[in-house]
Structure formats: structure tokens, C-alpha cells
Residue frames as a rotation matrix with the C-alpha (Angstrom) as fourth column:
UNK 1
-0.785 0.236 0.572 -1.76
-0.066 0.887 -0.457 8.72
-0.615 -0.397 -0.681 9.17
UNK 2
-0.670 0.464 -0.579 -4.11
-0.634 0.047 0.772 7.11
0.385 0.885 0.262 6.68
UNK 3
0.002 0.795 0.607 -7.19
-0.854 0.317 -0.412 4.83
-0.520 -0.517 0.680 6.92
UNK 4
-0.949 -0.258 0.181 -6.23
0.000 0.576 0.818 2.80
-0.316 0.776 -0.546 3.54
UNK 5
0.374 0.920 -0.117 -10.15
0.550 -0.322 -0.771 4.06
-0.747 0.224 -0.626 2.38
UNK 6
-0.580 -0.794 0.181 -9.16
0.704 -0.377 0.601 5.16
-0.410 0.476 0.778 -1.21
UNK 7
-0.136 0.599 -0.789 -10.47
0.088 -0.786 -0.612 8.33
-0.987 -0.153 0.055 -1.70
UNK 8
0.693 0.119 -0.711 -10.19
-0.617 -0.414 -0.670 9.15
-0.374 0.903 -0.213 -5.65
UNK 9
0.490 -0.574 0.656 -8.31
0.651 0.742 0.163 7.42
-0.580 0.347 0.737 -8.43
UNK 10
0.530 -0.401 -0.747 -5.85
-0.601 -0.800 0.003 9.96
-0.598 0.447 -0.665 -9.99
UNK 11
0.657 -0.663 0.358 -3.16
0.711 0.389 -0.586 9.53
0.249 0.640 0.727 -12.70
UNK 12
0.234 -0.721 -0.652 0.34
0.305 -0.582 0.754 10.83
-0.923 -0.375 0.083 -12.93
UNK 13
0.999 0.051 0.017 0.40
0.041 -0.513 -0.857 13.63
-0.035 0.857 -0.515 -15.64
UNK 14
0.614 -0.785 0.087 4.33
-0.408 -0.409 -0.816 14.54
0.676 0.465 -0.571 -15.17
UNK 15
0.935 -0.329 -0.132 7.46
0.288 0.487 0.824 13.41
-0.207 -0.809 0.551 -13.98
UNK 16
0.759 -0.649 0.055 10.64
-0.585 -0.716 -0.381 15.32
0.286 0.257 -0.923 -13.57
UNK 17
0.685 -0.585 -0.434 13.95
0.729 0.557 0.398 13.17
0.009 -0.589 0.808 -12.27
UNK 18
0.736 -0.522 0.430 16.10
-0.626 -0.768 0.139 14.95
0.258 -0.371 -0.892 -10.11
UNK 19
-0.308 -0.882 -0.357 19.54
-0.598 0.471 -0.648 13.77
0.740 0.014 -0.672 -8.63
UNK 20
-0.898 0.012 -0.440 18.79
0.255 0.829 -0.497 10.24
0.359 -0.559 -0.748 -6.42
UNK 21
-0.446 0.868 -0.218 14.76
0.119 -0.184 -0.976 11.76
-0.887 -0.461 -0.021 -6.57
UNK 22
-0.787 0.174 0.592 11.99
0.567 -0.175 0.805 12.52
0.243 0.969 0.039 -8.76
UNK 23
-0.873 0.486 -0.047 9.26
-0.355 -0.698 -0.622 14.82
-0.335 -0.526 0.782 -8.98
UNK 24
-0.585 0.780 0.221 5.56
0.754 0.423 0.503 13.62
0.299 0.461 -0.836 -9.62
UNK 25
-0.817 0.538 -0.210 2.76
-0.570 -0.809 0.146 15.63
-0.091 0.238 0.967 -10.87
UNK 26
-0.903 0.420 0.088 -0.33
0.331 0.813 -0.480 13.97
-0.273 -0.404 -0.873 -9.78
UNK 27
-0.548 0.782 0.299 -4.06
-0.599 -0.615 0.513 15.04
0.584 0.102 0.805 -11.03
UNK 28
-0.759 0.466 -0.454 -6.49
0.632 0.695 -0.343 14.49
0.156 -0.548 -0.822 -8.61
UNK 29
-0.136 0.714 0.687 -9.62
0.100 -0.680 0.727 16.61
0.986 0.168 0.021 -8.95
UNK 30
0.790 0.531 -0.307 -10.83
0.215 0.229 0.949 15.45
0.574 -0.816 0.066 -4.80
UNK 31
0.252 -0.885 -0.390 -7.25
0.942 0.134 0.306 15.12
-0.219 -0.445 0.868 -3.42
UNK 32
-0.547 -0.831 0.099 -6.25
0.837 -0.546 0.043 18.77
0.018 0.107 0.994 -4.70
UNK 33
0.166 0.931 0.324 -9.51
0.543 -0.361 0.758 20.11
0.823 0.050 -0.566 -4.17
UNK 34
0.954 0.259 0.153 -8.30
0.019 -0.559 0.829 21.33
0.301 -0.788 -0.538 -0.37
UNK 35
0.158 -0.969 -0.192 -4.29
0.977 0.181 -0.109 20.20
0.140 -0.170 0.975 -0.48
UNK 36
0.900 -0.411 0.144 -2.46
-0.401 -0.911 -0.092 23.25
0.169 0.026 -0.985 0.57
UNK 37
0.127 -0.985 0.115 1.76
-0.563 -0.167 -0.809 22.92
0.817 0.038 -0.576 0.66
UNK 38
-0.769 -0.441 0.462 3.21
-0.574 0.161 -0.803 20.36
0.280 -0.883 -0.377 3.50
UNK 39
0.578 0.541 0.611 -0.50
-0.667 0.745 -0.029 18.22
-0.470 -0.391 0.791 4.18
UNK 40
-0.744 -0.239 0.624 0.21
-0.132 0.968 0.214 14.23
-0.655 0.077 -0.751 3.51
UNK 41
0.284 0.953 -0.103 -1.00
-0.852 0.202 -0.483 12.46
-0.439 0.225 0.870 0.85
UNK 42
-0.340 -0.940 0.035 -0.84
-0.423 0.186 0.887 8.96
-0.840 0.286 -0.461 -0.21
UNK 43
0.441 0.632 -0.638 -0.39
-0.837 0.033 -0.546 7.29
-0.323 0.774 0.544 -3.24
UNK 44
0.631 0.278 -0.725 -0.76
-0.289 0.951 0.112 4.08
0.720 0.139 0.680 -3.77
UNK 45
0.950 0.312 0.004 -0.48
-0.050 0.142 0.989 4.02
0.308 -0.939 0.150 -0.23
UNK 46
-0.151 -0.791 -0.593 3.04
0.988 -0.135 -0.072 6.25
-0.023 -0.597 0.802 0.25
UNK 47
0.519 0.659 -0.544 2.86
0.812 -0.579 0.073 8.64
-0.267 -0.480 -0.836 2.16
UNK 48
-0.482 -0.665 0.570 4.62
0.787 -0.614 -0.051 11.87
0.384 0.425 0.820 0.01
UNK 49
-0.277 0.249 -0.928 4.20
0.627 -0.685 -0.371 15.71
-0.728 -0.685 0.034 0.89
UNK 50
0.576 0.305 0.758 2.63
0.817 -0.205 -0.539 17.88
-0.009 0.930 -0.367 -1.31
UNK 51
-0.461 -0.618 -0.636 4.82
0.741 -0.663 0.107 20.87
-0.488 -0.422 0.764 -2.59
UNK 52
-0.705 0.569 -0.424 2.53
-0.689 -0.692 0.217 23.18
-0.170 0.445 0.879 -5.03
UNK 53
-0.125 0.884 0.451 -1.10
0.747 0.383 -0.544 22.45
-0.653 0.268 -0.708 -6.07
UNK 54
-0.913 -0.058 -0.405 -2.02
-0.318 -0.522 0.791 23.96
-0.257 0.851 0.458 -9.77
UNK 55
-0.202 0.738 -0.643 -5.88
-0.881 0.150 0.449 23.47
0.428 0.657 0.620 -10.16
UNK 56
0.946 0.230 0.227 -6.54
-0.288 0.920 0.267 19.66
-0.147 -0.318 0.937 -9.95
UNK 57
0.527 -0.694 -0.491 -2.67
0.301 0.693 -0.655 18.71
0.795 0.197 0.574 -9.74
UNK 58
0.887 -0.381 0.262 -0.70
-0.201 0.192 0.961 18.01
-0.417 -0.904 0.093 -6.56
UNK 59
0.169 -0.635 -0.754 3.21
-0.126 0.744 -0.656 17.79
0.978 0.206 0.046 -7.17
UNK 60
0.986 -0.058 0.157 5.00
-0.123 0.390 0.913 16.05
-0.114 -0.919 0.377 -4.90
UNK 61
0.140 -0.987 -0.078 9.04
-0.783 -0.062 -0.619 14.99
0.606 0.148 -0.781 -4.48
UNK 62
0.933 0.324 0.153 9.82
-0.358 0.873 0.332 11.53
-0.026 -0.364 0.931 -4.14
UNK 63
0.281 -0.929 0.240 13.26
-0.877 -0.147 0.457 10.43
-0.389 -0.339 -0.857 -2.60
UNK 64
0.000 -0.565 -0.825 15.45
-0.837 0.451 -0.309 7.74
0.547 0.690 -0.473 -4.06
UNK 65
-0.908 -0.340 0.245 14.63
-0.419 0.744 -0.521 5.36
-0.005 -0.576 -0.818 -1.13
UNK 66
-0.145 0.914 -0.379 11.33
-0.713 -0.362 -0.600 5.72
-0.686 0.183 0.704 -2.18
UNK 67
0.345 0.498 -0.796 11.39
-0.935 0.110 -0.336 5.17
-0.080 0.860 0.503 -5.40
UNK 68
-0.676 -0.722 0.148 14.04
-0.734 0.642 -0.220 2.14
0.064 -0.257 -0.964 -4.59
UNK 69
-0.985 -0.013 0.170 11.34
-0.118 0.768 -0.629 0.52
-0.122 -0.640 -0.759 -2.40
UNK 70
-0.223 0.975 0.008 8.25
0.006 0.009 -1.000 0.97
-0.975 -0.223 -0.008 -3.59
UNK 71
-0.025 0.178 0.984 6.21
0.999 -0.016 0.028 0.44
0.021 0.984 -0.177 -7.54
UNK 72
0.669 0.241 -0.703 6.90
0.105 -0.967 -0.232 4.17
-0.736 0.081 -0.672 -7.90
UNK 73
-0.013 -0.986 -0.163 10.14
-0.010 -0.163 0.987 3.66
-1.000 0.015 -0.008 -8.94
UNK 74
-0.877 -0.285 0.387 9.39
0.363 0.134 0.922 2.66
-0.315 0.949 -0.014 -12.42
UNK 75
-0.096 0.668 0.738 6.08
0.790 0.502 -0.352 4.74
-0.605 0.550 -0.576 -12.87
UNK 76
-0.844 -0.227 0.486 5.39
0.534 -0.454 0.714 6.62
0.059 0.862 0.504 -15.75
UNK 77
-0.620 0.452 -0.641 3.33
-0.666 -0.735 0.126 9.55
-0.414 0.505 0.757 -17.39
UNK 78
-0.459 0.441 -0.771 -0.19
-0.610 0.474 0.635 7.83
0.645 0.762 0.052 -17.56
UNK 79
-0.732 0.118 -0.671 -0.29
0.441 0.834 -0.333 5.25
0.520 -0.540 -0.662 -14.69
UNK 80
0.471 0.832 0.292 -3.65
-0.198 -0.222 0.955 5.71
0.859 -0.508 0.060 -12.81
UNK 81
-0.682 -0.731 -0.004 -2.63
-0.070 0.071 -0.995 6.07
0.728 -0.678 -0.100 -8.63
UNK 82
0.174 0.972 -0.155 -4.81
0.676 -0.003 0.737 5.59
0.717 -0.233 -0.657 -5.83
UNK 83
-0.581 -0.405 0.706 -4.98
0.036 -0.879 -0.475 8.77
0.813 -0.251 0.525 -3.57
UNK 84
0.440 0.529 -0.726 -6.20
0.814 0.106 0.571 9.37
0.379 -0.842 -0.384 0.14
UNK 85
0.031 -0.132 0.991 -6.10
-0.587 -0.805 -0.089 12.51
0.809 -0.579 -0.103 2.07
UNK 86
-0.911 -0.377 -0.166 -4.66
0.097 0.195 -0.976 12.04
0.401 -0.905 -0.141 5.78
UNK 87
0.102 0.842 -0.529 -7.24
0.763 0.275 0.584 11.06
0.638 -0.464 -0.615 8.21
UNK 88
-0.110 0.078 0.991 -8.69
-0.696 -0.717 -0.020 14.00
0.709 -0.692 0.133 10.55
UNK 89
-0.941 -0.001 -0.338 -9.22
0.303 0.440 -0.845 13.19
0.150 -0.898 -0.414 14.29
UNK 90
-0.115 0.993 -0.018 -12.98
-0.163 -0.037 -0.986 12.34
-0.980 -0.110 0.166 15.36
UNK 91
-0.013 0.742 -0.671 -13.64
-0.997 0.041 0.065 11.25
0.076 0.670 0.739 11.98
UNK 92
0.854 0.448 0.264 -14.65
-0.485 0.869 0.094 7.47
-0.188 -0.209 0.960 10.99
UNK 93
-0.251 -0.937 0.242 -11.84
-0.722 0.348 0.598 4.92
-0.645 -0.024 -0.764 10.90
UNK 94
0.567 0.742 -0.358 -13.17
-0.799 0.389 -0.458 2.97
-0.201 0.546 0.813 7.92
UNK 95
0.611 -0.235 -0.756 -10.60
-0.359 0.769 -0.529 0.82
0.706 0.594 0.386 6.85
UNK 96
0.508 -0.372 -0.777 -6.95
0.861 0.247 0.445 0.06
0.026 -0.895 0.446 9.98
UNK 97
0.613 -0.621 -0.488 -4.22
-0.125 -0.687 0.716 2.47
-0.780 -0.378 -0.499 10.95
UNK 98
0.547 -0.596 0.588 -2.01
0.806 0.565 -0.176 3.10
-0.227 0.571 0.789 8.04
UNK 99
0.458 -0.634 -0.623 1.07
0.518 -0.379 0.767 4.91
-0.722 -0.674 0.155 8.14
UNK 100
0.994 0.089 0.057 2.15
0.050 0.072 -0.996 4.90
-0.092 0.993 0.067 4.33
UNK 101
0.121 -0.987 -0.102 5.67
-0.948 -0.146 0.284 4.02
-0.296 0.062 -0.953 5.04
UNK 102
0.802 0.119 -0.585 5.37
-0.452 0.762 -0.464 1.25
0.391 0.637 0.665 2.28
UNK 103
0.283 -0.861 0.422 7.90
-0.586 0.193 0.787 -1.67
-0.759 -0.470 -0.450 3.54
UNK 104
-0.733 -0.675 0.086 8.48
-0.152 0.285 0.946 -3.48
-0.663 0.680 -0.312 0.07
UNK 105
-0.551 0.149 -0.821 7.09
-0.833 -0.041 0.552 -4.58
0.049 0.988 0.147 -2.87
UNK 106
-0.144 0.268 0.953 4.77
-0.208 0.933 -0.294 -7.74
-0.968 -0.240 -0.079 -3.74
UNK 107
-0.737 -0.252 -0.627 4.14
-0.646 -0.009 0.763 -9.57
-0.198 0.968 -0.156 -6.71
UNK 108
-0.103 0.976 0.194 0.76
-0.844 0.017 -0.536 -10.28
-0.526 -0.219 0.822 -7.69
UNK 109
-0.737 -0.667 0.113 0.56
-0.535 0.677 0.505 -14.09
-0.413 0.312 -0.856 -8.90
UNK 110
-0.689 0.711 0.141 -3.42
0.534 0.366 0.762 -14.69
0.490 0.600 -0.632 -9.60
UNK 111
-0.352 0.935 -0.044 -6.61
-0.884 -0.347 -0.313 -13.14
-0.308 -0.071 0.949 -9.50
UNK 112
-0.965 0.194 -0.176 -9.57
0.072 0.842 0.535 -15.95
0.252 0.503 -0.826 -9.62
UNK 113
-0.124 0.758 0.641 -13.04
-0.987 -0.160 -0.003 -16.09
0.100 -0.633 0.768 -8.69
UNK 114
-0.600 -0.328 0.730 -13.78
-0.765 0.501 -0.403 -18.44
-0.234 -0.801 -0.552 -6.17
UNK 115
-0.178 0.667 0.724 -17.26
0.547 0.679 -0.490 -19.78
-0.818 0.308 -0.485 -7.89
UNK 116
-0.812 0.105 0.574 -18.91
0.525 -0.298 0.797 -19.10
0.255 0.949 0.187 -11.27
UNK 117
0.054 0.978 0.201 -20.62
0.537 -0.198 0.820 -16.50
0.842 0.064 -0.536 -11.30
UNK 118
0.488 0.149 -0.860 -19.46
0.865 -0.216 0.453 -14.94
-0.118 -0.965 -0.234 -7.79
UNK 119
0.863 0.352 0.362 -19.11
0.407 -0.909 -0.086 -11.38
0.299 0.222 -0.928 -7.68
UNK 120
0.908 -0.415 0.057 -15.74
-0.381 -0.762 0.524 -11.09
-0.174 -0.497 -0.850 -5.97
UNK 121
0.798 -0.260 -0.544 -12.38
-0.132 0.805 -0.578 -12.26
0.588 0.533 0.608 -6.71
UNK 122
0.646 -0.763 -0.026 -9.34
0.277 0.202 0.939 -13.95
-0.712 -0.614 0.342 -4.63
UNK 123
0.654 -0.723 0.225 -6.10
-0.197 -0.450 -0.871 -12.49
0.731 0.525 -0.436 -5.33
UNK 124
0.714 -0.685 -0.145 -2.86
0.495 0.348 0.796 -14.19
-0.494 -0.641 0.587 -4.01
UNK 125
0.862 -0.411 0.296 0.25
-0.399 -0.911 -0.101 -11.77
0.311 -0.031 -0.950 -3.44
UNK 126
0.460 -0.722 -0.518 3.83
0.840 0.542 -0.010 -13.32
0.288 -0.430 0.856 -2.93
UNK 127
0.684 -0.511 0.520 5.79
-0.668 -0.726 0.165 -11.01
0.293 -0.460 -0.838 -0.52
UNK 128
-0.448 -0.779 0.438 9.57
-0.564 -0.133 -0.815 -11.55
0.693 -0.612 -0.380 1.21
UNK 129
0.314 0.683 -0.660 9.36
0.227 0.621 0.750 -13.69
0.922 -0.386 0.040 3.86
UNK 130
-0.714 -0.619 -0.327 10.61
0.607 -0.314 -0.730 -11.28
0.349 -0.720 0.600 6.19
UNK 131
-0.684 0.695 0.222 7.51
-0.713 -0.701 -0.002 -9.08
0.154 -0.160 0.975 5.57
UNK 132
-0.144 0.967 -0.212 5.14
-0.464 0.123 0.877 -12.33
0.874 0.225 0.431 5.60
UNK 133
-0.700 -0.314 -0.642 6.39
0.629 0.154 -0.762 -13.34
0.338 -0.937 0.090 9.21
UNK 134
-0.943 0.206 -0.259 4.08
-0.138 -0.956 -0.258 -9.79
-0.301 -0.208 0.931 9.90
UNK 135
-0.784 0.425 -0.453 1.14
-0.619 -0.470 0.629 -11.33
0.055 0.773 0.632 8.42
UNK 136
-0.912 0.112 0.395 -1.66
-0.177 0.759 -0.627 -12.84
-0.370 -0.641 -0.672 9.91
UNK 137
-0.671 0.736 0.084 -5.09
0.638 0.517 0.571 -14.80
0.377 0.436 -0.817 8.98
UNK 138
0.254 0.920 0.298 -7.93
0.754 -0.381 0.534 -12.34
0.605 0.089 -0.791 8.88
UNK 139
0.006 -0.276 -0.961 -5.70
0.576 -0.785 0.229 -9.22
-0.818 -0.555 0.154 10.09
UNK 140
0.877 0.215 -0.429 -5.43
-0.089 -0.806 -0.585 -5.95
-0.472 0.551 -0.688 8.19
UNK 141
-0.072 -0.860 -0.506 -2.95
0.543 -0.459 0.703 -4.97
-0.837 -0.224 0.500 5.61
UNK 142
0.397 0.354 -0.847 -2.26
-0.024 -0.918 -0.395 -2.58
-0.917 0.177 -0.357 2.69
UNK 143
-0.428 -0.576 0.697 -1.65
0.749 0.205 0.630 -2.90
-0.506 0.791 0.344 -1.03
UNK 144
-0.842 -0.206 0.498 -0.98
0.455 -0.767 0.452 0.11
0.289 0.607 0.740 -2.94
UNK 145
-0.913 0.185 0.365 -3.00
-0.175 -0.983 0.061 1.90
0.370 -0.008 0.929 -0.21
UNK 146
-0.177 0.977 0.120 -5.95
-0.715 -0.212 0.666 -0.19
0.676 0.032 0.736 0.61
UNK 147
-0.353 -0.303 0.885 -6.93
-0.933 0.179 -0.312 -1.41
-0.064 -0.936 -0.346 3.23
UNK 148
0.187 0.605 -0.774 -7.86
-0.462 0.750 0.473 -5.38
0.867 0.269 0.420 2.88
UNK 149
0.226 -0.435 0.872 -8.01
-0.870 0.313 0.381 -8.09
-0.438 -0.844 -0.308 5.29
UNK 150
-0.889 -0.451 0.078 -5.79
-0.419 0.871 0.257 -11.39
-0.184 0.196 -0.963 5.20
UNK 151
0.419 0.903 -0.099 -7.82
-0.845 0.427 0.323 -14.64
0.333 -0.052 0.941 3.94
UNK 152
0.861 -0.480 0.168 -5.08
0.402 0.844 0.355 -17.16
-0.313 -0.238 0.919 4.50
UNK 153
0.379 -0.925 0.032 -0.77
-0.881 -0.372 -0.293 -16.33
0.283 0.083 -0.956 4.26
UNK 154
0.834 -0.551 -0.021 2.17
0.520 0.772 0.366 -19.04
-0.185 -0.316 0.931 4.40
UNK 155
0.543 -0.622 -0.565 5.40
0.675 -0.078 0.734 -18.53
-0.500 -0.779 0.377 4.10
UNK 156
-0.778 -0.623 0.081 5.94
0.535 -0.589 0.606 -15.88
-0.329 0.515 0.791 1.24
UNK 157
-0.624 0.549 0.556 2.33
0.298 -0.491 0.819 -15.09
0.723 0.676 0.143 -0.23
UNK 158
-0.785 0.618 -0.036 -0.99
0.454 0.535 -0.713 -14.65
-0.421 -0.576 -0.700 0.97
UNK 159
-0.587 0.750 0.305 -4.36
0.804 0.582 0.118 -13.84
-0.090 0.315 -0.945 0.16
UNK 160
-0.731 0.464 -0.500 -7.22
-0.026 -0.751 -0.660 -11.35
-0.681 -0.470 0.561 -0.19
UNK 161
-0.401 0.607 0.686 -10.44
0.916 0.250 0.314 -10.90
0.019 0.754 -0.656 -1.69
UNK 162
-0.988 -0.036 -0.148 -11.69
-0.058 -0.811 0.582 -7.80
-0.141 0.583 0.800 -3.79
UNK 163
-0.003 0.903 0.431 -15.09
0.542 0.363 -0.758 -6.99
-0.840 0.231 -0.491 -3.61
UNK 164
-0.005 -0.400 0.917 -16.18
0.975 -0.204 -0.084 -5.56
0.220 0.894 0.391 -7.17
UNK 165
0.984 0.178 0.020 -16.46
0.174 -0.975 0.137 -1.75
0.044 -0.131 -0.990 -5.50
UNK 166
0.441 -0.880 -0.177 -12.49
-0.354 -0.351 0.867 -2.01
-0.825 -0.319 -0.467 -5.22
UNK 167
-0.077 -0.234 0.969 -12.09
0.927 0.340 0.156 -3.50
-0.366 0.911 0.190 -8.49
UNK 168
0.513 0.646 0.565 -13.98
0.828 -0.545 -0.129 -0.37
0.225 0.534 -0.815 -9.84
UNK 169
0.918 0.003 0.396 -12.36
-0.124 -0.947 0.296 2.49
0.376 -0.320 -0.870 -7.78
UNK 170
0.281 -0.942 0.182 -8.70
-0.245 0.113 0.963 1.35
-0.928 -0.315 -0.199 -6.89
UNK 171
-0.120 -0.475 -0.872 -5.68
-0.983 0.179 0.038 0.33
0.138 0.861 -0.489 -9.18
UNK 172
-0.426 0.053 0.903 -6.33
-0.396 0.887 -0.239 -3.21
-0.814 -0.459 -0.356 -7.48
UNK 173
0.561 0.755 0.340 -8.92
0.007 0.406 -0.914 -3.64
-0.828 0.515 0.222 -10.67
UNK 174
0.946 0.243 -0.216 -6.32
-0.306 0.444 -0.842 -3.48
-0.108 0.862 0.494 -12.81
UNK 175
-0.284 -0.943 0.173 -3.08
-0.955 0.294 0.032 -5.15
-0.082 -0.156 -0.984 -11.77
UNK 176
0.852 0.110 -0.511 -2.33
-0.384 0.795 -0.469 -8.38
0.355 0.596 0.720 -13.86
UNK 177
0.788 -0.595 0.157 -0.17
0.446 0.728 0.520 -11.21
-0.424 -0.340 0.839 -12.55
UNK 178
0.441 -0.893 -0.088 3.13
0.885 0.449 -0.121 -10.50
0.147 -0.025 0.989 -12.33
UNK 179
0.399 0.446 0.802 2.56
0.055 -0.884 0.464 -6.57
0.915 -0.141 -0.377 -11.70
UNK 180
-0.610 -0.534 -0.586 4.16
0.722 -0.068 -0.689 -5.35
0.328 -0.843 0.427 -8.61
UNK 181
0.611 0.777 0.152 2.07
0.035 -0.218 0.975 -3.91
0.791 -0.591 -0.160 -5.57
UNK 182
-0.486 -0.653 0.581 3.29
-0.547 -0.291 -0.785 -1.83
0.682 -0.699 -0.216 -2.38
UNK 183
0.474 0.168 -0.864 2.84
0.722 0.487 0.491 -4.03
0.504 -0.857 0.110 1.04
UNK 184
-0.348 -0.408 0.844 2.48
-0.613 -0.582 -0.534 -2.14
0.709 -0.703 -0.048 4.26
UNK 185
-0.269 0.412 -0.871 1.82
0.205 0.908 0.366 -4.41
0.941 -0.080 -0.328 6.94
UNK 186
0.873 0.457 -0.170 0.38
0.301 -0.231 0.925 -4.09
0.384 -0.859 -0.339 10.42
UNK 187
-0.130 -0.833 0.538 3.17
-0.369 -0.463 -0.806 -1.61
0.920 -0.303 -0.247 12.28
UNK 188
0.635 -0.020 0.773 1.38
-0.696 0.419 0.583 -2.94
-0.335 -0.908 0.252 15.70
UNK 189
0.972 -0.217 -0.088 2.72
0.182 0.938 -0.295 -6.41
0.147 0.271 0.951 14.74
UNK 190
0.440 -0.887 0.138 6.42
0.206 -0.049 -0.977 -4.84
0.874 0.459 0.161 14.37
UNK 191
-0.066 -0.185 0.980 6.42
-0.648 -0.739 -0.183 -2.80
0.759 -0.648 -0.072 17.54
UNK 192
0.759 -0.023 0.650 5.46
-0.458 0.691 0.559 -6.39
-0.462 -0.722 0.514 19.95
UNK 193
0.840 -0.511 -0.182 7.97
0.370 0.785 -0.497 -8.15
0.397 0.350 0.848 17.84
UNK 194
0.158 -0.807 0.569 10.95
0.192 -0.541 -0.819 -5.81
0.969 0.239 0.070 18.48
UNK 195
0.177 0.259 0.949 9.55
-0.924 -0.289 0.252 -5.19
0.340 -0.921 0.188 22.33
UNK 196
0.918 0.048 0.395 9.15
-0.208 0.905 0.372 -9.36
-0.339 -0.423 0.840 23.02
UNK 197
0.783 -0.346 -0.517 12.66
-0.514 0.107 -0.851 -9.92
0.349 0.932 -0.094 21.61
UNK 198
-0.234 -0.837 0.495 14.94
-0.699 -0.209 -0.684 -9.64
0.676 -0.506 -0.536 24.25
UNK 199
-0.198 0.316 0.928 12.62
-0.591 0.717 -0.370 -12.06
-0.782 -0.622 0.045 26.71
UNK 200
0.729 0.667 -0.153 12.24
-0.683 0.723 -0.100 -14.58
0.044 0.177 0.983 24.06
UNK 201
0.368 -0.543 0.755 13.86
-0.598 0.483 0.640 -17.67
-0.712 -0.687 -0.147 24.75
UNK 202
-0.332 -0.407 -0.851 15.98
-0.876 -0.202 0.438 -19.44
-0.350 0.891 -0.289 21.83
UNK 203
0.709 0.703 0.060 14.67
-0.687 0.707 -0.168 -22.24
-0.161 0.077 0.984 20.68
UNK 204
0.087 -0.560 0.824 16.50
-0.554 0.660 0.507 -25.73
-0.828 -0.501 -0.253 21.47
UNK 205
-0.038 -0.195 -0.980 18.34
-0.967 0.254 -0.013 -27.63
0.252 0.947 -0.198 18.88
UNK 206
0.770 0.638 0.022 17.24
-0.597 0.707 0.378 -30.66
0.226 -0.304 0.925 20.74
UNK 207
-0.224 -0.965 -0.138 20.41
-0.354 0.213 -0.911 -31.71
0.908 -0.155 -0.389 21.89
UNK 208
0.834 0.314 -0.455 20.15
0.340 0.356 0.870 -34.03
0.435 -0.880 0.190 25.30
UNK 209
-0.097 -0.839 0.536 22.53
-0.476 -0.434 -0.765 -33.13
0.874 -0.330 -0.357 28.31
């Protein structure tokens, strides 16, 4: 379990491809600073296990459903990652509950600032509209790891705004339109949907009788 509070910005030094997996060699000076074999860590906000730590590098072993469903799949030797260490119990909860079980992809479509001169910038995100059903005005969710909250969502995209301390310290500061970005959305949200199912009542095709 994660907080989506990115801890360090690492980079992936190596990558090995294995049958329907790959391996990733991750520096992270903070993140590998206490890893030991088997803790969680994610990156850009999936949640992968660490198998050896060498110094400041963490690898890890990333499955083909993985890499399938999430902007791992196509990165490379170079790409800068954001990294969090699993949340302890009794510490602060800074950012929501996040799980890093990344449910798809999004596709970043503008970055603007809202006024001249204003210090933060809006960034609309088109997602599936299976995942933006899950996505509410001024709730929590996660892109590549961080926690943000909603500013407004319709029926595929939706919103957020970046102050510049996540610009600076996440990959968020530099993904350019058309750039793909993991979406984890609120798991509460999934768990009442899936529970209220059975008692909801279909909705009438307005037929009279």
C-alpha cells in the first residue's frame, strides 16, 4: 500500500527482456537506501517487488500483464520514474490509499496555465470510459504514482492541477501531450460499485403499460 507522496525521482539504468516479462534496473539513491529483497516499491505508481539491491539500484521483474497495461511497457534505458517506498503503519497519510495496481493507461491532451502569470498548471487526461465512470469531482486519483485530486471529469477525460513542487519532483513535469500516463483510480469507488450491483434496479426504457 502506497500514499501516492513521491518519494525520489529515479531513472531506469537497465533493462533485460525475458520470455512474456522484463527485468528493470532502477537507480534510486532514497528508494534503495533501506530496500531489502521482497519490500514493495512503486514506480510510476506500480506496485513491483524488489529482487536484488546493488548500491543505489533496485532490480525488479515486471510481468507481461504489466508491461501490457501500464507506460512501462515501452520504457527504455534513460526514462526518469517516480519511486515511493510502501507506507508504514502509524505514519502520516499524506496523499489517499493507493494500491499500485495501475488499471490502464491515459493520454495526456494539454497542460495550460489557468492565468498569466499563475504558478500552477491544469492538465486534462483522456482515460477509457470504463475507468472515467470511477471518477469523481474533487476525489483522489493517481497518475504515474501521484496522488492528485479531480478538478472536473466527463465522459472520457478529466482534470487536475500541478502545483510547481510536482512539476519539479515527479515525471508529471515532464510529460508532453500525447505522452501516456498510468491511472489508478479510487479502489473504494470499485468495491460499492460491484457490492450495489445486484440491488440496482434497471433503468426503464420508458415504455408505457
Amino acid at each position: 500500500m502506497f500514499t501516492g507522496i513521491v518519494e525520489e525521482l529515479g531513472e531506469l539504468v537497465g533493462r533485460e527482456e525475458r520470455p512474456d516479462a522484463a527485468r528493470f534496473f532502477v537507480r534510486g539513491a532514497l528508494t534503495s537506501s533501506d530496500a531489502q529483497p521482497g519490500d514493495s516499491i512503486a514506480v510510476n505508481g506500480v506496485c513491483l517487488t524488489v529482487v536484488d539491491v546493488d548500491g543505489e539500484v533496485f532490480t525488479a521483474d515486471v510481468i507481461g500483464e504489466t508491461l501490457r497495461r501500464s507506460s512501462l511497457g515501452p520504457a527504455a534505458r534513460g526514462d526518469r520514474l517516480n519511486l515511493e517506498r510502501a507506507a508504514k503503519l502509524g505514519a502520516r497519510l499524506g496523499g489517499h490509499l493507493v494500491q499500485g495496481h495501475v488499471d490502464g493507461t491515459g493520454t495526456l491532451l494539454s497542460r495550460t496555465a489557468p492565468l498569466d502569470g499563475a504558478p500552477w498548471e491544469l492538465v486534462r487526461i483522456r482515460i477509457a470510459a470504463g475507468l472515467a465512470r470511477y471518477v469523481v469531482e474533487k476525489g483522489s486519483i493517481t497518475v504515474d504514482g501521484v496522488s492528485l485530486t479531480v478538478i472536473d471529469v466527463d465522459a472520457d477525460a478529466f482534470s487536475v492541477g500541478l502545483i510547481p513542487t510536482t512539476q519539479q519532483l515527479t515525471t508529471l513535469g515532464l510529460r508532453r501531450p500525447g505522452e501516456l500516463v498510468n491511472v489508478e483510480v479510487d479502489v473504494i469507488a470499485k468495491y460499492v460499485e460491484r457490492l450495489a450491483r445486484p440491488h440496482l434496479v434497471p433503468p426503464s426504457d420508458g415504455a408505457g403499460g
